[in-house]
C-alpha positions as CSV (number, residue, x, y, z in Angstrom):
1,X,162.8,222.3,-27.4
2,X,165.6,225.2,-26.6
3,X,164.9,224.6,-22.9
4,X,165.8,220.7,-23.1
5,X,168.8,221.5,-25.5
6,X,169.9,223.9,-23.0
7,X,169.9,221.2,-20.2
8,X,171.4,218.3,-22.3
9,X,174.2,220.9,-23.0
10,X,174.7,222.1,-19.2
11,X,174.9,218.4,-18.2
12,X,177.5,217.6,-20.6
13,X,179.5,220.9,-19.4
14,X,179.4,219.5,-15.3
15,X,180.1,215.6,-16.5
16,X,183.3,217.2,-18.0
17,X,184.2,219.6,-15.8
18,X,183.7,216.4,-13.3
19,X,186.2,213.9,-14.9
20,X,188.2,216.7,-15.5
21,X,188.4,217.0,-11.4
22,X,188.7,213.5,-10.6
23,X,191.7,212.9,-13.4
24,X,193.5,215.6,-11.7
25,X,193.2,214.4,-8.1
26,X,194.1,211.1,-9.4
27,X,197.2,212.9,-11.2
28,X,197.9,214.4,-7.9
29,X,198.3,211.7,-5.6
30,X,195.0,211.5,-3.9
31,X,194.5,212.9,-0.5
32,X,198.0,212.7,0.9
33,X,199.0,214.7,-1.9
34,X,196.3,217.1,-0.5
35,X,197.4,216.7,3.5
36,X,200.8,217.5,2.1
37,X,199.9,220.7,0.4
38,X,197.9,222.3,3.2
39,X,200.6,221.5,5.3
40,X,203.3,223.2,3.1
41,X,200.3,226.1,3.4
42,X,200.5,226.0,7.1
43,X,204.5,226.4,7.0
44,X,204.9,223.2,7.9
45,X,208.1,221.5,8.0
46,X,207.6,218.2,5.7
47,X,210.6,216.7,6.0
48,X,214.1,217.5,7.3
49,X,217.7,217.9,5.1
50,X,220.5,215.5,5.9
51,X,224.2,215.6,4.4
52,X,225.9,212.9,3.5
53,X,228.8,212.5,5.7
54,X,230.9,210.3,2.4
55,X,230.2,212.6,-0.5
56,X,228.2,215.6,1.3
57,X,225.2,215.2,-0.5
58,X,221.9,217.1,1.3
59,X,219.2,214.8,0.9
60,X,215.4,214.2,2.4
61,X,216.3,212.2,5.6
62,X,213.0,209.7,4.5
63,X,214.9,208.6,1.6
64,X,218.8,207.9,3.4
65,X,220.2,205.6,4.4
66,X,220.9,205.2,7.7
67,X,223.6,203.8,9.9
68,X,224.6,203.8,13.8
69,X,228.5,205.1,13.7
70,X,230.1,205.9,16.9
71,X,227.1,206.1,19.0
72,X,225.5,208.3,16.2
73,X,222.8,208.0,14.0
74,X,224.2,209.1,10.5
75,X,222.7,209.4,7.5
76,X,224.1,208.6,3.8
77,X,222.3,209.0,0.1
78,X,223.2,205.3,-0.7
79,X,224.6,201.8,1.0
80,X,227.7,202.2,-1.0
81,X,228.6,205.6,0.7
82,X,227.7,204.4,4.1
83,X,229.8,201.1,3.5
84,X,232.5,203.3,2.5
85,X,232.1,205.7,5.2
86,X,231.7,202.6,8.0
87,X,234.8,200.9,6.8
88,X,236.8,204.5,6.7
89,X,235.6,205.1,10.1
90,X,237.1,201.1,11.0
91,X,240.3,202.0,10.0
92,X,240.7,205.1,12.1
93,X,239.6,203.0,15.0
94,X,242.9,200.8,14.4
């Protein structure tokens, strides 16, 4: 009877310690939340730092906005600093 009270016991231990895994990947962000940590590991670069031309801002360059101005890709950390930045730019061109 202390044998199968043992086991009942252990099993209740591994189905915990299971969820407990599986609630913290899901907290994670799943596997690309993985990918991006062994890539961080590896030194990777994840994503590069962009200023704000307008306010000078640094910012992830996946999350700016971006605009062609004077042949050049620019990058701004929201369309009301590229619109003021584009129309700035107009007026030097007249």
């Amino acid at each position: 009877m202390g044998l199968i009270r043992l086991f009942q016991i252990a099993i209740v231990i591994l189905l915990v310690w299971m969820g407990y895994k599986a609630i913290k990947r899901f907290m994670a962000g799943g596997a690309e939340a993985q990918r991006m940590r062994q890539r961080q590991a590896k030194g990777e670069v994840m994503d590069v730092m962009v200023q704000d031309p307008q306010c000078g801002t640094y910012l992830p360059q996946h999350e700016a906005v971006s605009a062609w101005v004077d042949g050049r890709e620019e990058f701004f950390c929201s369309k009301q600093c590229r619109d003021a930045y584009v129309q700035a730019k107009r007026k030097e061109a007249k």
